[in-house]
C-alpha positions as CSV (number, residue, x, y, z in Angstrom):
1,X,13.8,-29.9,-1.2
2,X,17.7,-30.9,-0.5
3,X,18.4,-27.5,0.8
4,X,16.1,-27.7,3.2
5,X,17.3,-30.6,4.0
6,X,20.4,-29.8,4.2
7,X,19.5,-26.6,5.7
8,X,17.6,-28.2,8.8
9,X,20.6,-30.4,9.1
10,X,23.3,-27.3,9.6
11,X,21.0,-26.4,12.1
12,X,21.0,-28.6,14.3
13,X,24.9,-29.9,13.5
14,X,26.1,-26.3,14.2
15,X,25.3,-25.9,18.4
16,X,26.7,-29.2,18.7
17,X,30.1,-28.8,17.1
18,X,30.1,-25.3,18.6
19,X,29.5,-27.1,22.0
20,X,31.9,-30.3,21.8
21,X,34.5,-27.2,20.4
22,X,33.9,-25.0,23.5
23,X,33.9,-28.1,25.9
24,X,36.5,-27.8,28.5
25,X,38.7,-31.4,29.0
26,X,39.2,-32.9,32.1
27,X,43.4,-33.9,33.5
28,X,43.9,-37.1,33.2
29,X,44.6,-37.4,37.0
30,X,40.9,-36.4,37.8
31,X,40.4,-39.5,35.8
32,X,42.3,-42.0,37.1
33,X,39.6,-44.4,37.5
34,X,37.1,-45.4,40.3
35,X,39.1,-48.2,42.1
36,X,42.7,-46.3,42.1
37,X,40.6,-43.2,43.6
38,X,38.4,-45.5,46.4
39,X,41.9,-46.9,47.3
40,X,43.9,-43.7,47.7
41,X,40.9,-42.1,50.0
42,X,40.8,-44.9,51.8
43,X,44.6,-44.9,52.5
44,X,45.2,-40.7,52.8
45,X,42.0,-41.4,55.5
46,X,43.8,-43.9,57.5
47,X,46.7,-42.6,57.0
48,X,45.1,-39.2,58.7
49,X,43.6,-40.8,61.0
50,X,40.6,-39.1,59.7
51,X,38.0,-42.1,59.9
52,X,35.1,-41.0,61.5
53,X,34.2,-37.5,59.5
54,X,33.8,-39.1,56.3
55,X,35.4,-38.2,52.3
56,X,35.1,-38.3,49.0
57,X,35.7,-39.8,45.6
58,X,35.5,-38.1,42.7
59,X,34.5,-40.6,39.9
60,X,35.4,-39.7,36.3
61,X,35.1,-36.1,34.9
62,X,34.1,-35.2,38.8
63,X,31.0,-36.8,40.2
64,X,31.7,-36.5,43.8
65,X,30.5,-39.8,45.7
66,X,30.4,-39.8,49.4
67,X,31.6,-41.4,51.3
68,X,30.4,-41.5,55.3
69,X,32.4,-43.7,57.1
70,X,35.6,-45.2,55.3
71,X,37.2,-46.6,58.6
72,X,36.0,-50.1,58.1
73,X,35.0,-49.9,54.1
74,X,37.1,-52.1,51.4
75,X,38.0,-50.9,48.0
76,X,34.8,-53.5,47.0
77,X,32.5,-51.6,49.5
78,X,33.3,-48.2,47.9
79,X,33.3,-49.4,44.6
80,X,29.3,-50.6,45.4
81,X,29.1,-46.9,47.0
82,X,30.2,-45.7,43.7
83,X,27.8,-47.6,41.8
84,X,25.1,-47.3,43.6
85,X,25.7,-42.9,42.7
86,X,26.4,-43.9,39.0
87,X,22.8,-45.8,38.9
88,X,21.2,-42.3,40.2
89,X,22.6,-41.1,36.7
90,X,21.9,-43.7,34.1
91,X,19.4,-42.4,31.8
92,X,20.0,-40.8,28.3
93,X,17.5,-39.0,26.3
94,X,16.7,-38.4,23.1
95,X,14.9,-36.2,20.8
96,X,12.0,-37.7,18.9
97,X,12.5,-40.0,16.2
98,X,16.6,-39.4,17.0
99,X,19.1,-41.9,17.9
100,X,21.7,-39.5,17.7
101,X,23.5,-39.3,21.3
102,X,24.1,-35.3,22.1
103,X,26.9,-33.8,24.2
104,X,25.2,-32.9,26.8
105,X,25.7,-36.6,28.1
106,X,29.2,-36.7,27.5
107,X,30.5,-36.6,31.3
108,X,27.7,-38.9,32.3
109,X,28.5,-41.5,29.8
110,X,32.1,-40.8,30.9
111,X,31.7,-41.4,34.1
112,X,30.2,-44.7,33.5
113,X,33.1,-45.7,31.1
114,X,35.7,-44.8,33.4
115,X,33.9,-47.4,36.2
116,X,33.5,-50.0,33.1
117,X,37.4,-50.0,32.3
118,X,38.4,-49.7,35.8
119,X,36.4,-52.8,36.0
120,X,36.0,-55.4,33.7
121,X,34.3,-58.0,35.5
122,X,31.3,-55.4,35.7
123,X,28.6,-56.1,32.7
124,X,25.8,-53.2,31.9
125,X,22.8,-53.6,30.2
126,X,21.5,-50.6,27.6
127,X,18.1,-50.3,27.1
128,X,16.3,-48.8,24.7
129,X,13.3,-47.3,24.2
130,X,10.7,-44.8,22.1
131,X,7.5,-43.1,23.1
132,X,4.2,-44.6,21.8
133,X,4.4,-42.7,18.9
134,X,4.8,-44.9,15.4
135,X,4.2,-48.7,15.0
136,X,5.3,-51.3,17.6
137,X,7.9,-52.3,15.1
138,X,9.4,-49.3,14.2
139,X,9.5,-48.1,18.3
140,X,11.5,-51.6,18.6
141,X,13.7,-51.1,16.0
142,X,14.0,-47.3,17.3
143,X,14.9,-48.5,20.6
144,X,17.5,-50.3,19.3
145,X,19.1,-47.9,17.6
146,X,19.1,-45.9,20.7
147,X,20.5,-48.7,22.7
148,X,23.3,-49.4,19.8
149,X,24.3,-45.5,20.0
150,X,25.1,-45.5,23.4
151,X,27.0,-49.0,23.0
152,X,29.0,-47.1,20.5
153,X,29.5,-43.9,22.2
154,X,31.0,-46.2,25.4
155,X,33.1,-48.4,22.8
156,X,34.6,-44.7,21.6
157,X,35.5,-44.2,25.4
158,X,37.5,-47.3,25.8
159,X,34.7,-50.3,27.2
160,X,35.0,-53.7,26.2
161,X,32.3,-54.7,23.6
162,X,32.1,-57.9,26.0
163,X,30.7,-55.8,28.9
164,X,27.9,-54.3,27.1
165,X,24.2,-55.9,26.1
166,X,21.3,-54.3,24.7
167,X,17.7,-55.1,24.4
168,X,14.9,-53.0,22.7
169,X,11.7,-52.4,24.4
170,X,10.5,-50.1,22.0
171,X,7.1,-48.0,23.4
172,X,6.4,-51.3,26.2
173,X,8.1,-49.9,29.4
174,X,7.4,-45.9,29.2
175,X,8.8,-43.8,32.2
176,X,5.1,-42.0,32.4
177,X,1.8,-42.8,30.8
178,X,0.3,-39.3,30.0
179,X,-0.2,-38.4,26.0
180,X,1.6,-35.1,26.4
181,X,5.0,-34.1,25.2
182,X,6.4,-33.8,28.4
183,X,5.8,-37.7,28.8
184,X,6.6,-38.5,25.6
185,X,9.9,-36.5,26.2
186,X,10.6,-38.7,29.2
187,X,10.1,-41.9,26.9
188,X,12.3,-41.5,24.4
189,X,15.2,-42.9,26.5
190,X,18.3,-45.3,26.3
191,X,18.9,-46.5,30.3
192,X,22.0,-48.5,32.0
193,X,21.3,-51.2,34.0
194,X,23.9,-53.0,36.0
């Protein structure tokens, strides 16, 4: 019974050393942060002369936000710009009864930690949550361990304990209603919420 355990464990620990081993790592002036990058468009655009035509940033491990018009935008204006474009990406999923955040959300949750240290004034709420599989309690206390993964996973990346909440909703709030997997798949999340 331990060596299938164990078994089933290698299986699924393999692919995802072999992936975080074969990922490719970013130059550290790709990721020079959200406000140093909204400020040097702004400035090479003026600068130019090229206001009316419209740029771009390129937040963290290179999510390009555009930007249409930066002749009259402040560093404050492009910062909203750039989180409005990280709240399009702000959901993590997991596999069922897993807590267990994969590589495949490795740039997104990078992305949102480079914003977070760039700055610290900025607070982000994780939520968790389970599909309607289990007991109400064990969903709650599943989406918490969800939530607390992801808190973890950004505290790895540099963000401030101080800018992160959680709050469990367990099975309460699901994404879609149907009883299939596909919608079960789609509950079984951990959002941020700024």
């Amino acid at each position: 019974m331990q060596l299938n355990k164990i078994l089933k464990s290698l299986v699924i620990a393999l692919p995802m050393l072999t992936l975080a081993a074969c990922s490719s790592t970013t130059d550290s002036t790709t990721n020079d942060g959200v406000e140093s990058s909204a400020q040097q468009t702004v400035s090479d655009t003026t600068a130019n002369g090229n206001t009316g035509s419209g740029s771009n940033v390129i937040v963290g491990s290179g999510t390009d936000v555009s930007i249409d018009s930066v002749e009259n935008l402040t560093v404050e204006e492009v910062k909203k710009q750039v989180m409005d474009e990280l709240r399009k990406r702000h959901v993590v999923y997991f596999g069922f009864d897993q807590q267990a955040v994969t590589a495949e959300y490795g740039e997104l949750l990078q992305d949102h930690a480079n914003f977070l240290i760039d700055n610290p004034a900025v607070k982000v709420l994780i939520e968790g949550h389970a599909d309607e599989r289990g007991t109400p309690g064990y969903n709650i206390a599943l989406g918490e361990r969800r939530a607390n993964a992801v808190v973890k996973y950004l505290n790895n990346l540099g963000v401030s304990s101080s800018q992160i909440s959680t709050v469990s909703y367990g099975e309460e709030k699901p994404v879609n209603t149907s009883h299939t997997d596909a919608a079960f798949t789609q509950n079984r999340r951990a959002v941020l919420v700024y």
